[in-house]
C-alpha positions in Angstrom: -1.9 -9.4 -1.1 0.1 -6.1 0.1 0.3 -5.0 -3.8 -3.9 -4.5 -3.7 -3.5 -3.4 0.5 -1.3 -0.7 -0.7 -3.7 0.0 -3.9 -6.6 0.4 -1.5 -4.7 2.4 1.1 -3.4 4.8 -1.8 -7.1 5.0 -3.2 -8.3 6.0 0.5 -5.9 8.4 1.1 -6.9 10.4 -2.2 -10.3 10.0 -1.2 -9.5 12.7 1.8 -9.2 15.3 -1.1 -11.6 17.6 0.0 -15.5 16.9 -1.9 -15.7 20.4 -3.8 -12.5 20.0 -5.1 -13.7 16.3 -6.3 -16.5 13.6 -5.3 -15.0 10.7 -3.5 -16.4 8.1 -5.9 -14.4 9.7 -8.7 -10.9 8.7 -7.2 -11.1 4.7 -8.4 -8.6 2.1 -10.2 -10.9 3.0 -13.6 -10.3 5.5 -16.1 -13.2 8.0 -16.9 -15.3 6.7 -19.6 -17.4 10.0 -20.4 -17.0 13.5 -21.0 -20.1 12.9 -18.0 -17.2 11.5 -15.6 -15.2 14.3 -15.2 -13.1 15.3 -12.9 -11.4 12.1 -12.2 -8.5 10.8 -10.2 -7.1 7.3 -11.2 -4.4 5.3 -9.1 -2.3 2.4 -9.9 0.9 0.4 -8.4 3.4 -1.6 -10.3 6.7 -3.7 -10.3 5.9 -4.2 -6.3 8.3 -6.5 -4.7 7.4 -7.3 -1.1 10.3 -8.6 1.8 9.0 -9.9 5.5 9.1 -7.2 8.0 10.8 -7.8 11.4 12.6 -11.2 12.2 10.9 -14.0 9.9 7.7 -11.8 9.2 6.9 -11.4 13.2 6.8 -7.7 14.0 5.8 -8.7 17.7 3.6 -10.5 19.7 2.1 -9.6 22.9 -0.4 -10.8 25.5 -3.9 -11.1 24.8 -5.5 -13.2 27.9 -3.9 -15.2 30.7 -4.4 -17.8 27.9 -3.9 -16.5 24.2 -1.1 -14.6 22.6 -1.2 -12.6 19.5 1.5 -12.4 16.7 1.7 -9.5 14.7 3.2 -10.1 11.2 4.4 -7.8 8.7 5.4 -7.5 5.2 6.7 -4.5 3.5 6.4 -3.9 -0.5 7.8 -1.3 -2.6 7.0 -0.3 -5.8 6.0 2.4 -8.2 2.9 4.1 -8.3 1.0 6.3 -10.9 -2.1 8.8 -10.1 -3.8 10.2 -13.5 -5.8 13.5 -13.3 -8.7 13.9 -15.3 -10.7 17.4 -16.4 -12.2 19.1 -18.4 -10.4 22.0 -18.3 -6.9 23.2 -17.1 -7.7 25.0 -14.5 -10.0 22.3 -12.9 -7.0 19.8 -13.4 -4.0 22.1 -11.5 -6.6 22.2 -9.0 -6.7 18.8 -8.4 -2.8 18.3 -9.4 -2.4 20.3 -5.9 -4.7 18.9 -4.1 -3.2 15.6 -4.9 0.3 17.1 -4.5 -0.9 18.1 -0.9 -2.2 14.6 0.0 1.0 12.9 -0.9 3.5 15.1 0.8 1.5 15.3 3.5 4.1 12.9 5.4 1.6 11.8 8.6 -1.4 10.7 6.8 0.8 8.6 4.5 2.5 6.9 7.4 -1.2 6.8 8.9 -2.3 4.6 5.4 0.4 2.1 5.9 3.2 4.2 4.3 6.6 4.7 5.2 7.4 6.6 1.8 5.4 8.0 -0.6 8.0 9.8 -2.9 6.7 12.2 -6.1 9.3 11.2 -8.9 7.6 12.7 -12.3 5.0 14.6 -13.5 3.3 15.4 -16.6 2.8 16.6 -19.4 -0.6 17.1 -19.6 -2.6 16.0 -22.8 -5.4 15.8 -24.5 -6.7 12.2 -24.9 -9.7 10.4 -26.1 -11.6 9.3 -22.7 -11.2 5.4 -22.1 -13.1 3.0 -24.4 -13.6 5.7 -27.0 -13.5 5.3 -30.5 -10.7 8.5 -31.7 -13.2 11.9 -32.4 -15.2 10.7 -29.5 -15.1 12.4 -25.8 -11.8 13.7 -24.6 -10.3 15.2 -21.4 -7.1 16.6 -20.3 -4.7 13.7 -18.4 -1.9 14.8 -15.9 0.2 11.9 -14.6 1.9 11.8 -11.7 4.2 8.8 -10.9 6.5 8.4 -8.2 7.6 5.4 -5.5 6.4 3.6 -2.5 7.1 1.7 0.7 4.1 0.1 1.8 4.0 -2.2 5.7 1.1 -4.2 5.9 1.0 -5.6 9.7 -1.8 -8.3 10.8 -2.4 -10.4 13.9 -2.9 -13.9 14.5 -4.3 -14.2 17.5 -3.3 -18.0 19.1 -4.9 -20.3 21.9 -4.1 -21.8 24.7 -1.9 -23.9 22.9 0.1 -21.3 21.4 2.2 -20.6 18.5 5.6 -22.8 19.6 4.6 -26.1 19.5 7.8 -28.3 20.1 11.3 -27.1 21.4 14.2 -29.2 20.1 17.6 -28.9 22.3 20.8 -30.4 20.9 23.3 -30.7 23.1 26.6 -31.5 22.0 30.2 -31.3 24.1 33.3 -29.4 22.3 35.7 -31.7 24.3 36.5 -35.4 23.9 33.7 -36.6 26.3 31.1 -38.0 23.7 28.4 -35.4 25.2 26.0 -35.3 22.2 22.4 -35.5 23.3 19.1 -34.4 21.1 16.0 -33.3 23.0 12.1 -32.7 22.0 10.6 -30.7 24.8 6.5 -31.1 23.7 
């Protein structure tokens, strides 16, 4: 599924934010439940439409052994995606808004995670919320959004045997004159 591929790759590449500035496993598809939690980095993708990449999904194919061949095939999606920001405090969130900031402008590790764009289109405002699952009056910490759009190519190889991918060549040949030439072929 390239929608969850690009997910994951998105999740990985915020997971390069540098550790002091937050712990890896607080960049995730959840929410922060507890005051506890905090800092936390949250991504998700939506209305992802995908399209084949090259000439009927095949990207390339190349050589493996004098008798196997591998197929690369490729599918890009786009979509939308939207990073929340949780603290404590303000300036523990525009911290992490610019280390975020960083990560997705940073134009060679996105094209490194599978990305060909990774465009900011909105951000903010920043609020004060009730953490996830809370009952209102329970913990709370400040959300920044950041939402923005995506192109996303997910390549993978198919790796085929001696037999190879082609399996049957038909030939139809067929004359433009009046001489009747119209001949169909199956070349096994």
């Amino acid at each position: 599924m390239p929608a969850w591929d690009a997910l994951q790759s998105l999740i990985n590449l915020l997971k390069t934010l540098p550790p002091a500035l937050i712990a890896r496993n607080h960049v995730s598809l959840r929410r922060p439940s507890r005051g506890a939690d905090l800092p936390w980095v949250v991504a998700s993708v939506a209305g992802v439409a995908d399209l084949n990449a090259g000439i009927g999904g095949i990207v390339g194919s190349h050589q493996v052994s004098s008798t196997s061949w591998a197929s690369d095939t490729g599918i890009v999606s786009s979509g939308t995606f939207l990073i929340e920001m949780w603290a404590l405090d303000e300036p523990t969130l525009m911290n992490i808004a610019t280390g975020v900031v960083g990560v997705l402008e940073n134009s060679a590790a996105a094209a490194g995670a599978g990305f060909g764009t990774l465009t900011i289109q909105s951000v903010g405002p920043i609020n004060l919320t009730t953490l996830d699952g809370q009952p209102p009056g329970s913990d709370t910490g400040l959300r920044l959004p950041v939402g923005g759009t995506f192109t996303f190519e997910a390549v993978s190889t198919v790796q085929t045997g001696p037999g190879g991918i082609i399996k049957q060549v038909q030939v139809d040949v067929k004359e433009l004159d009046t001489s009747g030439v119209d001949e169909t072929m199956n070349i096994p």
